[in-house]
C-alpha positions in Angstrom: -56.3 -46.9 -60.0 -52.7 -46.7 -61.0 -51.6 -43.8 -63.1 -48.3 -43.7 -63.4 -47.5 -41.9 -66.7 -49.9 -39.5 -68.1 -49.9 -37.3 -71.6 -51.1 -33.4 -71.4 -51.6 -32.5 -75.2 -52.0 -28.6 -75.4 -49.2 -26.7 -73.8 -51.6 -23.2 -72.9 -52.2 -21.9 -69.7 -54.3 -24.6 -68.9 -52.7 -27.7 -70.2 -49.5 -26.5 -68.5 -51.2 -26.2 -65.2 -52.8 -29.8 -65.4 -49.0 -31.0 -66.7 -47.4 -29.2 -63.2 -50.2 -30.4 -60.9 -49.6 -33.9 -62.5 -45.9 -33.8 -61.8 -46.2 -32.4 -58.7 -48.3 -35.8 -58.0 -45.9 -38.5 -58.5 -46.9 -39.0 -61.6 -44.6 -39.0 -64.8 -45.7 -36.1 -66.9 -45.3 -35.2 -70.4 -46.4 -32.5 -72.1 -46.9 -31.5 -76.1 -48.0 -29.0 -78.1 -47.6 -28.6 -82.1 -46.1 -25.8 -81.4 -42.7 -26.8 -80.0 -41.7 -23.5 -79.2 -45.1 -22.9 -76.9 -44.0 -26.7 -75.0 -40.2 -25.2 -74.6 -42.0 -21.8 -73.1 -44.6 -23.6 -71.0 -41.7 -26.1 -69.2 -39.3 -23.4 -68.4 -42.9 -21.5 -66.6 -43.2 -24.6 -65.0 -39.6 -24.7 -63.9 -39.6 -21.1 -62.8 -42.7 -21.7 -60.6 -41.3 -24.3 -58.7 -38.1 -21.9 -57.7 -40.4 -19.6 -56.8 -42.8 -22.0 -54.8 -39.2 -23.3 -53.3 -38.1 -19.7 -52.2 -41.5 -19.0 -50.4 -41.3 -22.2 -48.6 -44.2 -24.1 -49.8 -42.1 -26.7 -51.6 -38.9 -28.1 -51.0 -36.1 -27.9 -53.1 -35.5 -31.5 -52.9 -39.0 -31.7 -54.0 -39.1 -29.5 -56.6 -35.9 -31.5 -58.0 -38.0 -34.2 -58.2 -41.1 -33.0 -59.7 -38.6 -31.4 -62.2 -37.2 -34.8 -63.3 -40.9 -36.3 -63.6 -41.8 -33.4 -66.5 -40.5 -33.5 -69.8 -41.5 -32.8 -73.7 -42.5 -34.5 -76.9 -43.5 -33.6 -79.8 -46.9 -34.2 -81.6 -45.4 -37.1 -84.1 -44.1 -38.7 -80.6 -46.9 -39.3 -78.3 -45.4 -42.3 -75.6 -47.9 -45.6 -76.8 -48.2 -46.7 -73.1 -49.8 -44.3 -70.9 -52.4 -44.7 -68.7 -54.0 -41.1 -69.3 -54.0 -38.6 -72.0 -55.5 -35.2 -71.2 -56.4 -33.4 -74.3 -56.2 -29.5 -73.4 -56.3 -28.0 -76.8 -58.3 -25.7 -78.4 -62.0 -25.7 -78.5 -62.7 -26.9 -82.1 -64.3 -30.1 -82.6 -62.8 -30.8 -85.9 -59.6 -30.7 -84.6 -60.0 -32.2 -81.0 -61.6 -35.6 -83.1 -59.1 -35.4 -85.6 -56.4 -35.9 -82.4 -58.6 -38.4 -80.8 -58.9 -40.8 -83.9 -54.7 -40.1 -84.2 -54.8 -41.1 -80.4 -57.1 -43.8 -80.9 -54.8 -45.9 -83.6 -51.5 -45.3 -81.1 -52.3 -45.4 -77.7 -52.8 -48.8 -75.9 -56.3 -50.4 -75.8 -56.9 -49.2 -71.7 -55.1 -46.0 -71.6 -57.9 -43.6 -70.6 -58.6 -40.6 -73.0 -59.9 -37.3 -71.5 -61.0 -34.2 -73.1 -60.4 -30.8 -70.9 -62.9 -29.3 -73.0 -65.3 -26.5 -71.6 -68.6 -26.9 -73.5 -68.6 -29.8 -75.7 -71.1 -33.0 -75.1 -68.3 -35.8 -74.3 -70.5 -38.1 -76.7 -70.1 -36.0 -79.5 -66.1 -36.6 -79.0 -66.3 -39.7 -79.1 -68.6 -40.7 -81.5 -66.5 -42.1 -84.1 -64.2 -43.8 -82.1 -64.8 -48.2 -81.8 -66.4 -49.2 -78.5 -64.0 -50.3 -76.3 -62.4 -47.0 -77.2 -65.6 -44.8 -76.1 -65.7 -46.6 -72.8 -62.1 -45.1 -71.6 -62.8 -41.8 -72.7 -64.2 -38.7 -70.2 -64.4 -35.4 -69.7 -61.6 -34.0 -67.1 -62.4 -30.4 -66.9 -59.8 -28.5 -65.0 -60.5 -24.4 -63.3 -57.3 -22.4 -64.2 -54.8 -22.0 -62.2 -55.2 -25.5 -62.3 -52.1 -26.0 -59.5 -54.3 -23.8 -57.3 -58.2 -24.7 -57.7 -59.4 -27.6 -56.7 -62.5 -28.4 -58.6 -62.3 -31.2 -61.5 -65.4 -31.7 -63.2 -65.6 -35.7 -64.0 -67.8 -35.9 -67.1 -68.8 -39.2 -68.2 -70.5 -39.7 -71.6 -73.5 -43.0 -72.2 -70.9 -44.8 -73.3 -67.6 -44.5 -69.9 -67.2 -47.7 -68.2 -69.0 -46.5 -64.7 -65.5 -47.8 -63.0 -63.6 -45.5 -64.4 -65.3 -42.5 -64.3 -65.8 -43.4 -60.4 -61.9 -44.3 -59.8 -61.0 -41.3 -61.1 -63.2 -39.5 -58.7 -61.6 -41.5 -55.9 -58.0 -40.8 -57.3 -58.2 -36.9 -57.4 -60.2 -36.8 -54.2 -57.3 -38.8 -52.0 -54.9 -35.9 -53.9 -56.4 -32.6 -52.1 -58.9 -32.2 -55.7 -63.2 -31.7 -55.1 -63.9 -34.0 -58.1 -67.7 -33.5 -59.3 -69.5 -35.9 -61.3 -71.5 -34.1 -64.1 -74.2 -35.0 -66.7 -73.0 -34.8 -70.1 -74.1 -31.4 -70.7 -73.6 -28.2 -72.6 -71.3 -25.8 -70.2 -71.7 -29.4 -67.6 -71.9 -27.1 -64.3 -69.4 -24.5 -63.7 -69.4 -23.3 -67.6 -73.2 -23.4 -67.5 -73.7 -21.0 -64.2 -71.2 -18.9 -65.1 -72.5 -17.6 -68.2 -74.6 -15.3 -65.8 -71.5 -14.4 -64.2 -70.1 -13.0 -67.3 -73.2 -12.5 -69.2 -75.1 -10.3 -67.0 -72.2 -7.7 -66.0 -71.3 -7.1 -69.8 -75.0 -6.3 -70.2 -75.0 -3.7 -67.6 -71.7 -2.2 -68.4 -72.8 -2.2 -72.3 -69.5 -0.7 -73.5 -66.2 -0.7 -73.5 -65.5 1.1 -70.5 -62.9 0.2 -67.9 -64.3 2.5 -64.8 -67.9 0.9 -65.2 -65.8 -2.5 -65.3 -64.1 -1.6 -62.6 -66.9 -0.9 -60.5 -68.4 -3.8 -61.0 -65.5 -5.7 -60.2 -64.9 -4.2 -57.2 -68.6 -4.9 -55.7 -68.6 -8.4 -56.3 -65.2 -8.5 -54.7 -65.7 -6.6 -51.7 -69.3 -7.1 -51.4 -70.6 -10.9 -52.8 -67.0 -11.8 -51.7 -65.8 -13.6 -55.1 -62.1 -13.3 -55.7 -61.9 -12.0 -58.8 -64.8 -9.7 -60.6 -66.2 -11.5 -64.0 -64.1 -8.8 -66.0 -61.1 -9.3 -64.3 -61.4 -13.1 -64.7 -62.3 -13.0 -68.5 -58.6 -11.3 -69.0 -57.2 -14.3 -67.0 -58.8 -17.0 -68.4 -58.2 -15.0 -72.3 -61.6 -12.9 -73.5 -61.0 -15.2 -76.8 -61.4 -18.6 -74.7 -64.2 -16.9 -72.8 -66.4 -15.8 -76.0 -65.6 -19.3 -77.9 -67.3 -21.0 -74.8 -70.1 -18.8 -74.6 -71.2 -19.2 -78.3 -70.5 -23.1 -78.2 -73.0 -23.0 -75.2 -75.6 -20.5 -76.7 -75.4 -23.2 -79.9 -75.9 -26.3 -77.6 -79.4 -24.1 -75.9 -80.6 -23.0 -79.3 -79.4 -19.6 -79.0 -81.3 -18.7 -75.7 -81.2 -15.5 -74.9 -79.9 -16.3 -71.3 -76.3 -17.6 -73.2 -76.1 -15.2 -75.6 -72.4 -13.7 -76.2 -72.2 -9.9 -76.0 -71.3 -7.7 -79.2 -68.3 -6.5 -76.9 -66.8 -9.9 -76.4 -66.5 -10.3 -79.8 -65.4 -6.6 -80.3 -62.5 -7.8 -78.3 -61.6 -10.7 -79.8 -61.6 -9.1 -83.2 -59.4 -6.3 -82.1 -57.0 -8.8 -80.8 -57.5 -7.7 -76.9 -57.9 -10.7 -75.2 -56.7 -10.2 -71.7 -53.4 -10.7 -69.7 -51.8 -13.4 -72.4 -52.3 -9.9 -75.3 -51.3 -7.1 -72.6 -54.4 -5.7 -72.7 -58.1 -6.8 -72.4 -60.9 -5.0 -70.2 -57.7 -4.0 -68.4 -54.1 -2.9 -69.6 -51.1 -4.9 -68.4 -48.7 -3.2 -69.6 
């Protein structure tokens, strides 16, 4: 498989990680948001990394010149017609994500492949009311932020992806340093799935808002199960907002079992606007 100019739509956290890994690939990479403001911000992140990858040694500036000169912008009335992948990294509403597809679907050449990053919904249920030959180059490409840094890419193909694709892909990611899995097109697919527990299950013990229970539980699955980051300190990276919006499109897909259910205090955050490092202050201040 050959992909030598790909489209990241969705200029957040995430979509600006795939765009940087991407680049950082040999692969011409642009990136768009509607917001052109948030695409100006997310570049010059990108750009800044780099330097700072360059002055610890783990790049090259010669290569960081280059992977400079393979990013660039456009804006949402200017998607390129001839790539050969479009990552759609926005956010998780499916109005708006099939609104973007059918906008992709009349532009975009007949084989580019169209990929959702999305975190919880069916890939069928995309792509539904797109033709046929359409539906059979679209899949799920579901990225772990820092998406520069973690090497799992769930591959999600839906009844209808051409079995080729979906298994090129795999190959393609796994010859570039990525642990592609192949998932079932399934609420929460694997990762999003277990780790409602993960989340789930320490808000439930810690029952309120307060930072030293948090804290304590972060610091024993840390030192003691041996994950990297605790489940409160990971909700403030990945955004409490993006966090709660996955749970409760999860808890939907299992008929509200109890097992998925959000917590009152996820929501209590989201509707007091503390949603983790992105606000300055989440479960923890970062002030």
């Amino acid at each position: 498989m050959k992909l030598e100019k790909v489209l990241i739509i969705g200029a957040g956290t995430m979509g600006s990680g795939i765009a940087q890994w991407f680049a950082q690939q040999k692969v011409q990479t642009i990136l768009s948001d509607t917001n052109e403001e948030q695409a100006k911000s997310a570049q010059e992140k990108i750009l800044s990394s780099w330097k700072k990858l360059a002055a610890k040694g783990k790049f090259s500036q010669a290569q960081c010149n280059e992977f400079e000169q393979r990013l660039s912008l456009c804006t949402s009335n200017n998607y390129p017609r001839d790539c050969d992948l479009i990552i759609e990294a926005i956010i998780e509403d499916l109005s708006i994500k099939k609104n973007l597809f059918e906008q992709l679907n009349q532009l975009v050449k007949p084989d580019c492949i169209i990929a959702s990053n999305t975190s919880s919904f069916p890939i069928k249920l995309l792509c539904e009311d797109l033709p046929e030959q359409r539906k059979k180059n679209f899949l799920g490409l579901h990225f772990f932020n820092p998406a520069t840094i973690m090497k799992l890419v769930e591959v999600i193909k839906s009844e209808y992806t051409d079995e080729k694709i979906s298994s090129e892909l795999y190959q393609w990611f796994d010859l570039r340093g990525k642990k592609p899995a192949l998932c079932k097109d399934s609420p929460g697919f694997i990762v999003n799935r277990v780790a409602r527990n993960f989340y789930g299950e320490p808000l439930r013990i810690v029952q309120e808002d307060n930072s030293k229970k948090m804290q304590e539980v972060d610091e024993v699955l840390r030192e003691v199960a041996g994950f990297k980051m605790g489940p409160f300190e990971l909700m403030d990276l990945i955004g409490i907002d993006i966090n709660y919006s996955v749970t409760c499109s999860v808890w939907e897909a299992y008929h509200r079992e109890d097992r998925f259910a959000p917590h009152p205090l996820q929501k209590q955050m989201v509707d007091s606007k503390r949603l983790g490092r992105k606000s300055k202050r989440g479960f923890y201040s970062y002030e």
